[in-house]
C-alpha positions in Angstrom: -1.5 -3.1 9.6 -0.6 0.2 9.0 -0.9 2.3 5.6 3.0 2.1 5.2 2.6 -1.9 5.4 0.1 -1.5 3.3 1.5 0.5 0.4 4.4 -1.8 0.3 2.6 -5.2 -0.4 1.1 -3.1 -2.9 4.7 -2.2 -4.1 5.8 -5.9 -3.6 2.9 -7.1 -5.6 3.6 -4.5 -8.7 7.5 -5.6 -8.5 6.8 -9.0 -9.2 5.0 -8.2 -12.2 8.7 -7.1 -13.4 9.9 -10.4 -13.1 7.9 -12.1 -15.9 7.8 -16.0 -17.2 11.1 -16.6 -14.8 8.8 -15.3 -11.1 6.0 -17.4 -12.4 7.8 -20.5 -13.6 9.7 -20.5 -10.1 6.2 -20.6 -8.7 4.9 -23.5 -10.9 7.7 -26.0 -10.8 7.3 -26.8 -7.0 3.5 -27.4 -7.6 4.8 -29.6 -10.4 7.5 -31.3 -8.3 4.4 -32.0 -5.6 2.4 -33.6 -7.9 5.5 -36.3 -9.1 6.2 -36.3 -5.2 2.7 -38.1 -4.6 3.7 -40.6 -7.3 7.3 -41.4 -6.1 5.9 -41.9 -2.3 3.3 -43.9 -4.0 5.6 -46.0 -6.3 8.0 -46.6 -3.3 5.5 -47.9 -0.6 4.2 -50.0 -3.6 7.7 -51.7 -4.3 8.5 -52.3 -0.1 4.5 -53.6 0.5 4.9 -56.0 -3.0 9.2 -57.3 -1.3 7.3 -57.7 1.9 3.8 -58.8 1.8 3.8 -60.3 -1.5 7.3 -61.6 -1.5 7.8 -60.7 -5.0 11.3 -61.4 -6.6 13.7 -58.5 -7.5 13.3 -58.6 -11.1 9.6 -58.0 -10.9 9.9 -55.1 -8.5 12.9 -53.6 -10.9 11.3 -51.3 -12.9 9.3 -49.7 -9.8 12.4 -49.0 -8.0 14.3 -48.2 -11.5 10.7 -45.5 -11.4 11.2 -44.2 -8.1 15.0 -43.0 -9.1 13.8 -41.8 -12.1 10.9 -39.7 -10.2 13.8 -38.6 -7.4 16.6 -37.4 -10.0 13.8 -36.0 -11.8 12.3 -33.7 -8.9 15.9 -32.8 -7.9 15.9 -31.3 -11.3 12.7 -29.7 -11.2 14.0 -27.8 -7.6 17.6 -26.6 -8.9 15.5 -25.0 -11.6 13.1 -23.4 -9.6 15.5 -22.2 -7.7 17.2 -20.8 -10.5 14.4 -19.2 -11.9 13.7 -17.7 -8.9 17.1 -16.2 -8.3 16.9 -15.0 -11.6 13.7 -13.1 -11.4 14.8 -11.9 -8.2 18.2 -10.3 -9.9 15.8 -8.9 -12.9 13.5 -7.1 -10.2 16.8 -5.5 -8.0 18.2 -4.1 -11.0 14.4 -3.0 -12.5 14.2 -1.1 -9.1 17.6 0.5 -8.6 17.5 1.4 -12.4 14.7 3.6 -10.7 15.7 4.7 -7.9 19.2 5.9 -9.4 17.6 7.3 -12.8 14.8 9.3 -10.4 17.6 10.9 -7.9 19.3 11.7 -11.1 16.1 13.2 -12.7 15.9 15.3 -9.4 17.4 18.7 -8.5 20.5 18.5 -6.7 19.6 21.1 -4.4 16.5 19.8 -3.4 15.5 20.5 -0.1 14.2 17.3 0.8 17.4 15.5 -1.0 18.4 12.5 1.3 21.8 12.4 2.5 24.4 10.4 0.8 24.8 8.0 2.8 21.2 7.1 3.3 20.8 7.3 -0.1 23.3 4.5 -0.6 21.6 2.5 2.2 18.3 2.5 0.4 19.8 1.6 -2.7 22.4 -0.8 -2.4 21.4 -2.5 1.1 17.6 -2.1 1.2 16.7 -3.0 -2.2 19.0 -6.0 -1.6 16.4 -7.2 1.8 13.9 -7.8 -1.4 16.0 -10.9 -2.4 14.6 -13.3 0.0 10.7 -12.5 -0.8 10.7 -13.1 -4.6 13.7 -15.6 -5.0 12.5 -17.9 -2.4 9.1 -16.4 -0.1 6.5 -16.2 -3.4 7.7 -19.8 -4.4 7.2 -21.5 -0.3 3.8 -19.4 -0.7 3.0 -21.1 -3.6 3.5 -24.4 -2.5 1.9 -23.5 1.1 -1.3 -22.0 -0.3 -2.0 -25.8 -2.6 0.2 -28.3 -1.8 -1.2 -29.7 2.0 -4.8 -29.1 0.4 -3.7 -31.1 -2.9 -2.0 -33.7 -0.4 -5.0 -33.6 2.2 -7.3 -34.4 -0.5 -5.4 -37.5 -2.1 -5.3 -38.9 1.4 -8.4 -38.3 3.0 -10.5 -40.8 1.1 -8.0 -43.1 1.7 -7.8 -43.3 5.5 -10.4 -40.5 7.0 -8.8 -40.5 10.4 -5.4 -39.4 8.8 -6.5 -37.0 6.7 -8.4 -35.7 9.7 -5.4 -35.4 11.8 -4.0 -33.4 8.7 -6.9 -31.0 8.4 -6.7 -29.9 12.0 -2.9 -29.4 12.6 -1.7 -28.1 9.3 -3.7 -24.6 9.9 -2.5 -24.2 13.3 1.1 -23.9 12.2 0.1 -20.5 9.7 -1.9 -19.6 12.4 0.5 -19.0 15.0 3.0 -18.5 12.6 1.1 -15.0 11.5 0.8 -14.0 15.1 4.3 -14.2 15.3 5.3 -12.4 12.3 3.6 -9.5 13.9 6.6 -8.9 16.2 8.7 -10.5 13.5 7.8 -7.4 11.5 8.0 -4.6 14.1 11.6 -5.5 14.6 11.9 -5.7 11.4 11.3 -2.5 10.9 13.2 -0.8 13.3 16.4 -2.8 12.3 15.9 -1.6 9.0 15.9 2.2 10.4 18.8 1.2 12.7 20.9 0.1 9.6 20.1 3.1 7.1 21.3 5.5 10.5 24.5 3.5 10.3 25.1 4.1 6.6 24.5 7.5 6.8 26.6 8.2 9.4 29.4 6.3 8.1 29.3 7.8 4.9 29.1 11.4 6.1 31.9 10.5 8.7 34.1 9.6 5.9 33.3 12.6 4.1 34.5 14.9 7.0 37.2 12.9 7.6 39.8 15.4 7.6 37.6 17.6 9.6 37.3 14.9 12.1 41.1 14.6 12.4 42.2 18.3 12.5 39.8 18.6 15.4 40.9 15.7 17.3 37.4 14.3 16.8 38.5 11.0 15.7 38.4 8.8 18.6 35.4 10.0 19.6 33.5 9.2 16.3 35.1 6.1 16.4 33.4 5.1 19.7 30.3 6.7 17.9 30.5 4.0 15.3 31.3 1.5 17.2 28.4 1.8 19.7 26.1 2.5 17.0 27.2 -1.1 14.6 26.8 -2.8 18.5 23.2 -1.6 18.9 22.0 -2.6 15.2 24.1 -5.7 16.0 21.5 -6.3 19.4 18.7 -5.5 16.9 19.6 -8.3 14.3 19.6 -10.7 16.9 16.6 -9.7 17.9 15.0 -10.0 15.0 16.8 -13.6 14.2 15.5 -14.4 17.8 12.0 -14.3 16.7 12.8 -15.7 13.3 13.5 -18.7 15.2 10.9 -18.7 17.0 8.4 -18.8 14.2 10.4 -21.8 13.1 10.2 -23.4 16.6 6.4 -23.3 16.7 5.9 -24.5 13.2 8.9 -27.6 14.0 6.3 -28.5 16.9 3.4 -29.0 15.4 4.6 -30.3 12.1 6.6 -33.1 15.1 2.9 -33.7 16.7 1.3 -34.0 13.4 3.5 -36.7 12.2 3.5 -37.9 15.3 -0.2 -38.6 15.6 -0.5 -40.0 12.1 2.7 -42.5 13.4 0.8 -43.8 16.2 -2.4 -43.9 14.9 -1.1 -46.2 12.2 1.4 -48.4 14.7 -2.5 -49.0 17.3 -4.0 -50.0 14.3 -1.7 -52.6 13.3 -1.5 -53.9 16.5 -5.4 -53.9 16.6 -5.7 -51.6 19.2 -7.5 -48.9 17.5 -10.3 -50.4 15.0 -11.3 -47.1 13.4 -11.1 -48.7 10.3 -13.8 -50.7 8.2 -11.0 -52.4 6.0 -7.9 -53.9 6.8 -4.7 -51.6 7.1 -2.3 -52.9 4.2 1.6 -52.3 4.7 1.8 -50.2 1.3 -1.5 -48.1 2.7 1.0 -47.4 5.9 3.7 -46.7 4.5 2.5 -44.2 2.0 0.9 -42.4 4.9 4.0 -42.5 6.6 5.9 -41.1 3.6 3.1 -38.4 2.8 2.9 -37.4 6.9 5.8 -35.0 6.8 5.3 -34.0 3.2 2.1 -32.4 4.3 3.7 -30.2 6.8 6.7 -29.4 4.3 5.6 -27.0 2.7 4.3 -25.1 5.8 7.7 -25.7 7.0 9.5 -24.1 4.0 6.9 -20.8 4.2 8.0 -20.5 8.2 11.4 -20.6 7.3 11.3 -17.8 4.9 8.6 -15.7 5.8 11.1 -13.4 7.4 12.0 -12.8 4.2 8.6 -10.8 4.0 9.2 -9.1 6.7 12.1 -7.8 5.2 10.9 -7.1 2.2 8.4 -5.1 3.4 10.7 -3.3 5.8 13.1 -2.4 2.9 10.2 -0.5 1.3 8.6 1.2 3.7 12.3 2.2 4.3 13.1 3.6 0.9 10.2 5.1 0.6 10.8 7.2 3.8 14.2 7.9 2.2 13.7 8.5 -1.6 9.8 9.1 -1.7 7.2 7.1 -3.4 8.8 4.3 -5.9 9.0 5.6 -9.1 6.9 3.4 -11.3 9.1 2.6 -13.9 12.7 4.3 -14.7 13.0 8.0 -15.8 14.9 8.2 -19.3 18.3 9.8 -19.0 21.0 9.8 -21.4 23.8 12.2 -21.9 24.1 15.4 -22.5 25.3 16.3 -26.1 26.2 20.1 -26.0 24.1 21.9 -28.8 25.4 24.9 -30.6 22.7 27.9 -30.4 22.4 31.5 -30.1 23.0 33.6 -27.2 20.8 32.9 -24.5 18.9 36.6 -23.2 17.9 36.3 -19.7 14.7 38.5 -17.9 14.0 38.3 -14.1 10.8 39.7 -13.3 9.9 39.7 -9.3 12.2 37.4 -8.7 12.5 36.4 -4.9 15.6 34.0 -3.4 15.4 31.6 -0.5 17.7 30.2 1.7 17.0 26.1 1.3 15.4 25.8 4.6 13.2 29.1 3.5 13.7 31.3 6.5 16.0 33.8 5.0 15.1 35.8 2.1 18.2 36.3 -0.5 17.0 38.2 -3.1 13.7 39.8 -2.6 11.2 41.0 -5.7 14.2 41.4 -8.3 14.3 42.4 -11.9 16.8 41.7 -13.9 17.6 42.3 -17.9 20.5 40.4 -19.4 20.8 41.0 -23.4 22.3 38.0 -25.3 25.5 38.1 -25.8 26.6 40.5 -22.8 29.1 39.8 -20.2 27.8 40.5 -16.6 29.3 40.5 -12.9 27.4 39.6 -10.1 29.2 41.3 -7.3 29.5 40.5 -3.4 31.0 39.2 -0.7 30.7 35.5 0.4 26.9 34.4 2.0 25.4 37.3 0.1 23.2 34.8 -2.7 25.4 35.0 -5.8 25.9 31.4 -6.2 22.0 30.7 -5.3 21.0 33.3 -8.0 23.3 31.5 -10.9 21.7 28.0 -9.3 18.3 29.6 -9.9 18.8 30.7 -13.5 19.5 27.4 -14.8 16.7 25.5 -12.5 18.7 24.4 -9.5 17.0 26.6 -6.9 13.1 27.0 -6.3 12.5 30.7 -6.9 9.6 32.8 -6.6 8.9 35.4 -9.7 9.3 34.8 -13.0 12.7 33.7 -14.9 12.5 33.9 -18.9 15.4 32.5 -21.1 14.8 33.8 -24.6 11.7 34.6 -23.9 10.4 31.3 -22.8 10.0 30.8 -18.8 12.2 28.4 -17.0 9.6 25.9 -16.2 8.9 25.3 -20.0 12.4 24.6 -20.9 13.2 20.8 -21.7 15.6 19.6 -19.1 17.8 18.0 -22.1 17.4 21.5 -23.6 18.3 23.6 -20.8 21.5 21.6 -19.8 22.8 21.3 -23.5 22.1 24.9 -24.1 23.3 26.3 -20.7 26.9 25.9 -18.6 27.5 26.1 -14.8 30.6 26.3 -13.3 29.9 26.2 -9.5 32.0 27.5 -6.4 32.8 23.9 -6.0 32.9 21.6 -8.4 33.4 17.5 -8.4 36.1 16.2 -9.4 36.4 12.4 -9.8 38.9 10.0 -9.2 40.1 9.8 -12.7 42.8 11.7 -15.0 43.0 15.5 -15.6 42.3 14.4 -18.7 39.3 11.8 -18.3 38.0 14.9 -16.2 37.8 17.2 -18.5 36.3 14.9 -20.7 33.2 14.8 -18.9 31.9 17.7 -20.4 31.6 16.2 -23.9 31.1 12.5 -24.7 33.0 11.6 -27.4 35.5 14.8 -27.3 38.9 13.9 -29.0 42.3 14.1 -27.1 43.1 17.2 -29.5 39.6 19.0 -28.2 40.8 17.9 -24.6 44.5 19.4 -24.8 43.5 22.7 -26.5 40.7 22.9 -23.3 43.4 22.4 -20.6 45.7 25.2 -22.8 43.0 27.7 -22.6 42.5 26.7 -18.7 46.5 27.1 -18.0 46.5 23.5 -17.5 49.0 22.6 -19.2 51.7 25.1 -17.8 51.3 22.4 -14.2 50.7 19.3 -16.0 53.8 19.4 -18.0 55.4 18.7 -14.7 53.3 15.5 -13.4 54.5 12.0 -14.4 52.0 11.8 -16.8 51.0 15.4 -18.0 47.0 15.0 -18.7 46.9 11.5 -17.9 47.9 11.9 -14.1 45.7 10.5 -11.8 43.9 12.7 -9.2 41.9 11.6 -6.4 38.5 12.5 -5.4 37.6 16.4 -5.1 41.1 16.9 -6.7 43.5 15.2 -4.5 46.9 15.5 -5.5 46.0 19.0 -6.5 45.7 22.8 -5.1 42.9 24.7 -5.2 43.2 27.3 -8.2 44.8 24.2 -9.8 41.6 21.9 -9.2 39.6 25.0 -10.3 41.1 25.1 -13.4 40.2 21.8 -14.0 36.9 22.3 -13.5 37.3 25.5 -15.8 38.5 23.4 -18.8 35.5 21.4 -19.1 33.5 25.3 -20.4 35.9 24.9 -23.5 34.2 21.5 -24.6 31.3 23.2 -24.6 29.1 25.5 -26.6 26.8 27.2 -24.1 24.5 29.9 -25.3 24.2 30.8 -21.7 27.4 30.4 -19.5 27.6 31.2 -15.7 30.5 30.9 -14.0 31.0 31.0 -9.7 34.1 32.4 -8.9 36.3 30.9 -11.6 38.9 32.8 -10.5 39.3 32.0 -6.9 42.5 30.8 -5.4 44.5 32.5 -8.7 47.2 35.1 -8.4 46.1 38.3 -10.0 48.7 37.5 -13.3 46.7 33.8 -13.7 43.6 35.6 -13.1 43.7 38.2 -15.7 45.3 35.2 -17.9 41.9 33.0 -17.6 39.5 35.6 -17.5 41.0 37.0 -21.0 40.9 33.1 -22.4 36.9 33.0 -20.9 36.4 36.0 -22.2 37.2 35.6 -25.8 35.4 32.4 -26.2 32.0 33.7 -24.2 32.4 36.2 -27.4 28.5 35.8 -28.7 27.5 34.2 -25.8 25.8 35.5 -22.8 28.2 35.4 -19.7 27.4 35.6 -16.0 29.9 35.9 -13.3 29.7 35.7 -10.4 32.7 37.2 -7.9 34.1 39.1 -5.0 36.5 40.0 -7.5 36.8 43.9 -8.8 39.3 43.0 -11.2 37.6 40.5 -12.9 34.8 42.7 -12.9 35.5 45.6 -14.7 36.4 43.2 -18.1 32.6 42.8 -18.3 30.1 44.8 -19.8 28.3 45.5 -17.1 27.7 44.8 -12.9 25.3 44.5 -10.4 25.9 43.8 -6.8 23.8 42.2 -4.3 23.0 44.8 -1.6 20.9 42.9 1.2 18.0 42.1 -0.5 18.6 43.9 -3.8 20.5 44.2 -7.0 22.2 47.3 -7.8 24.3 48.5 -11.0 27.8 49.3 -10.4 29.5 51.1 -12.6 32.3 49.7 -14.9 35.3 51.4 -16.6 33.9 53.6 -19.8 35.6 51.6 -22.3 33.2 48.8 -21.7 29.9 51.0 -21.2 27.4 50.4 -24.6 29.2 47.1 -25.3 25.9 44.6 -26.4 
């Protein structure tokens, strides 16, 4: 077994914890139903041996049979519950666990190098945690009953015929037996099914995504064929793995058919007094509660075999996540929305400060200092690729950075995270748009924000000039990443959502882009006069927008240098 197996039976083992009284009751009520299945087989070979031996009437075998329906409905009863129990515990673990996952990808950096990709994000999530089903709704119950039941059973009928309960003891371990030596391929396959399906996901979802890319390059078809070929091979897999699945169950159907076998005709020689292995007569009621018990022993071996694939898959789905999303996050991280918090202008201080590209082989911004006073408006200059957007990232914890970055005096690293986002505003290069209304979007930036708050955003945003024209002004629906929109207008949007807001540090990435230069100076003289005792940072190609601010820098290769800015601004704190 390797250390990945290993860690997820661990992880398996600490899940079920999570599903409290409901896991352990769906555990206990087969045991129970065992015990009143001894007594019903009992009861039942009682009535026919009395009706056939004794030749007793039908009103004195009444309430015996009236018992054994009783005992039947009864256990019927006890197995729906179980069952429900066990679905329910199941349902209570999956949504412990993808509470988890979700709230620690949440918790995490977006620009995290080791981020997985959407799409195998999803996988892990939705489809992976889903493979756990089987193991705790049905697996630990058939465990349960595996692990006591043919012992329990073996030891009720052992002192009452020695040469079936013998025949019991030596075939029932040989069905686990072989049944663990297959699971060993079970789980390899498994395994790489697993892999095969999260590869599908992610490539589905990032096809989709590039969808439009896909089809302005002609690329479709081929993808297409991509997708295809790849659903056919994880298709081959599954049946692979099923292949083996019934295999297990094969093996198992065999030698529960020869045990039952043996036990049948042992008991048919004795009767004929072929076989005298007995020292007292074999009764009819003794037979047939042998008879009834014979398969019952081997039922519960039976019921493990059919679902221990389910283990397999469980175990697969872990190791899978884990090698997606990292180590499962022991219980979930608390998140809870943002409520903007009014403060004072945010001062900013880089000291040594050294930029990396995510994949660390290109240096940004090497050993930069940097003074920003609170309440002064700043422009980070340069053209496209040269770091601007990964130095406003950096300020607000985005990107790693080397060097030291203090807000107010306190270093990055200190700041609460619910601090530093309700204190703090980024507008990036590209931001999400949902599929939602212009107003609903806007929205997001303040819970609870009232549709006055909301329409006085979009004025200062010139939203209003191009929503007056949609069907439904504010209330238009857009579709994902802005659809339905342009650019500047989808940018203005995003703008909007800064006037719900009240940032003591606001950094903004090119607010301006895909504006005419009248719309420009419009929005940067609506930012500016609200940034007024805050601290703005923005970052642009733009000259014009530029020379509004107090002061610039621009990004020079490696380094930061001031530019100068039009006198009227000079000395402005």
């Amino acid at each position: 077994m390797t250390q990945e197996e290993k860690a997820a039976g661990k992880a398996l083992t600490r899940l079920q914890r999570q599903g409290g009284i409901a896991i352990w009751l769906a555990i206990g009520l087969p045991l129970i139903s065992g015990g009143l299945l001894v007594w019903q087989a009992s009861s039942l070979a009682n009535v026919i041996g009395r009706a056939i031996e004794g030749g007793e009437a039908l009103d004195a075998l009444l309430p015996t049979v009236i018992l054994v329906l009783i005992l039947l409905v009864l256990r019927a009863g006890i197995s729906a519950l179980g069952d429900w129990l066990g679905t329910l515990a199941s349902e209570k673990i999956k949504q412990n666990l993808r509470d988890a996952l979700f709230s620690s990808l949440l918790a995490r950096s977006p620009r995290r190098q080791d981020q997985p990709p959407s799409g195998a994000a999803v996988s892990a999530v939705v489809d992976q945690v889903e493979a756990l089903d089987g193991f705790f709704a049905r697996y630990l119950p058939a465990s349960g009953q595996a692990a006591l039941l043919p012992l329990v059973f073996g030891a009720i009928i052992l002192p009452l015929d020695w040469v079936a309960g013998l025949l019991f003891l030596v075939s029932a371990p040989l069905i686990p037996l072989f049944m663990a030596l297959v699971g060993w391929g079970a789980q390899a396959a498994t395994d790489r099914q697993a892999q095969a399906l999260t590869r599908l996901s992610g490539r589905f979802a990032d096809r989709l995504r590039g969808l439009l890319t896909l089809k302005l390059f002609g690329r479709e078809a081929a993808e297409t064929a991509g997708i295809v070929s790849a659903s056919e091979s994880l298709r081959r897999r599954t049946l692979k793995v099923l292949a083996i699945a019934f295999l297990s169950s094969a093996v198992l159907e065999f030698f529960a058919a020869l045990g039952v076998a043996g036990v049948a005709l042992y008991l048919g020689l004795t009767f004929i007094d072929f076989l005298h292995l007995r020292s007292s007569p074999l009764t009819l009621e003794l037979a047939l509660f042998l008879l009834l018990m014979a398969p019952e022993v081997y039922n519960p071996l039976r019921l493990l075999a059919a679902h221990y694939h389910d283990r397999a898959s469980a175990k697969a789905a872990l190791v899978e996540i884990e090698r997606q999303l990292g180590t499962l996050p022991a219980e979930t991280t608390p998140l809870s929305d943002i409520a903007p918090r009014a403060g004072k202008a945010i001062a900013l201080d880089l000291t040594g400060v050294t930029l990396r590209t995510p994949d660390r082989q290109r240096v940004v911004l090497a050993d930069t200092a940097l003074k920003i006073a609170a309440g002064q408006h700043v422009a980070i200059l340069g053209p496209s690729g040269q770091g601007k957007s990964t130095l406003l990232e950096a300020l607000v914890g985005l990107r790693t950075a080397e060097g030291d970055i203090m807000l107010d005096g306190r270093a990055l690293e200190d700041w609460p995270e619910e601090d530093l986002r309700a204190r703090t505003f980024l507008l990036t290069q590209k931001p999400r748009l949902l599929h939602a209304s212009i107003a609903e979007n806007i929205a997001l930036a303040r819970q609870g924000a009232s549709r006055a708050e909301i329409e006085l955003a979009a004025e200062r945003a010139g939203i209003t000039q191009f929503a007056a024209a949609m069907p439904q002004g504010l209330d238009t629906l857009i579709g994902e990443d802005g659809i339905g929109l342009s650019g500047g207008q989808a940018q203005r949007v995003a703008l909007a959502r800064l006037f719900l807001r009240d940032a003591g540090l606001i950094l903004l990435d090119e607010p301006t882009a895909h504006l005419d230069a009248t719309l420009e100076a419009e929005i940067m003289s609506a930012i500016i006069d609200y940034a007024k005792g805050r601290t703005l940072v923005v970052a642009t190609h733009s000259h014009a927008v530029a020379t509004q601010l107090d002061k610039a820098w621009r990004i020079a290769g490696e380094t930061l240098l001031p530019v100068a800015v039009p006198a009227h601004k000079k000395g402005v704190a």
